[in-house]
N, C-alpha and C positions, 0 to 999 in steps of 0.2 A: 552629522550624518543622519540623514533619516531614510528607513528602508521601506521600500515601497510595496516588495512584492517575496518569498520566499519558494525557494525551488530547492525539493531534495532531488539527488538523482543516486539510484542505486545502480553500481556495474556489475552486470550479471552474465554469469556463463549460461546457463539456463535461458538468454534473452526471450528467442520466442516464444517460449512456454508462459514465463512470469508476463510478456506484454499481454497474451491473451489473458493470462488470468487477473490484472487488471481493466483490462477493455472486456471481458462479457461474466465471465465469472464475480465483479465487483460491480461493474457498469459505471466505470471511468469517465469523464466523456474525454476524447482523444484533444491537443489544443494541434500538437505540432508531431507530426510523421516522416522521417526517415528512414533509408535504409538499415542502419544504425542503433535510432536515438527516436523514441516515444515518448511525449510529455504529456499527462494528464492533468485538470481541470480539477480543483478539489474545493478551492473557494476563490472569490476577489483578488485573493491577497496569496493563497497559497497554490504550489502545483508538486506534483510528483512525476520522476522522466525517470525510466528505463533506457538505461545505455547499453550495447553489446561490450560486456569485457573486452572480447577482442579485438576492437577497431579502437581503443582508446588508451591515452598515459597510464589508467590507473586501474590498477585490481579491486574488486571487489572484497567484500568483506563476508562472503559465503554464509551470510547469516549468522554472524556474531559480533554481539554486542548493536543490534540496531532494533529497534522497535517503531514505527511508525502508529502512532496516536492520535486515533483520531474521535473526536466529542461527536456523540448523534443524537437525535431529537428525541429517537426512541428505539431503543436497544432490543429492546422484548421483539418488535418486527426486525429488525434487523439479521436478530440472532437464530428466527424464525426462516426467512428468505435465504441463509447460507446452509440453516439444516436440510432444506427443501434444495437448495442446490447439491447438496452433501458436500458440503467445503469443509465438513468437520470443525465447526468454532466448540473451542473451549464450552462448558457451563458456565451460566452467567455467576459470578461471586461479587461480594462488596469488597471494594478494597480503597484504603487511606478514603473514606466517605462517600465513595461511588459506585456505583454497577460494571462490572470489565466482561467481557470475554475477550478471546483472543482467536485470530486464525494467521496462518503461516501461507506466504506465499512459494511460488517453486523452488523458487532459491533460498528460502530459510530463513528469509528475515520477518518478526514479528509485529503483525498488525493487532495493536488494542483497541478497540471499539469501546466506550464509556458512554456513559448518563450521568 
């Protein structure tokens, strides 16, 4: 088996708040749009989709136990561009050899930013 491409998808009750705070709050770029179901553009290989809890099989997990982790070129602006949005990211700290902060999206699940 070789895998080509990786798609997380979060079920959220919160749907339209978290899609926007992926599309303008983040600056996602959108790949795929439904009534529904939001898939974002993160790299080549990787995507992130926002699904409505309630048009789907499966519940969400309200923010526990999920971290999405994501590697960036350069944290110091980054961590800057979320203070200036006031998205509230964590202080930058080292941790296991890297730089982290962190921010929470509507629904409660946590994004790490590293260097």
């Amino acid at each position: 088996m070789s895998i080509k491409s990786v798609n997380t998808i979060l079920y959220c009750t919160r749907w339209a708040e978290t899609v926007e705070f992926y599309d303008k709050s983040l600056n996602f770029q959108r790949l795929t749009t439904r009534e529904w179901f939001v898939e974002f553009f993160l790299t080549e290989s990787a995507r992130l989709s926002i699904a409505d809890e309630s048009r789907c099989s499966i519940k969400g997990a309200r923010g526990m136990g999920i971290t999405i982790s994501l590697a960036v070129d350069n944290l110091g602006a980054a961590h800057r561009k979320f203070q200036i949005k006031k998205l509230s990211p964590t202080p930058i700290k080292d941790l296991w050899g890297a730089r982290v902060f962190y921010l929470y999206d509507p629904e409660g699940n946590r994004i790490e930013f590293w260097e």
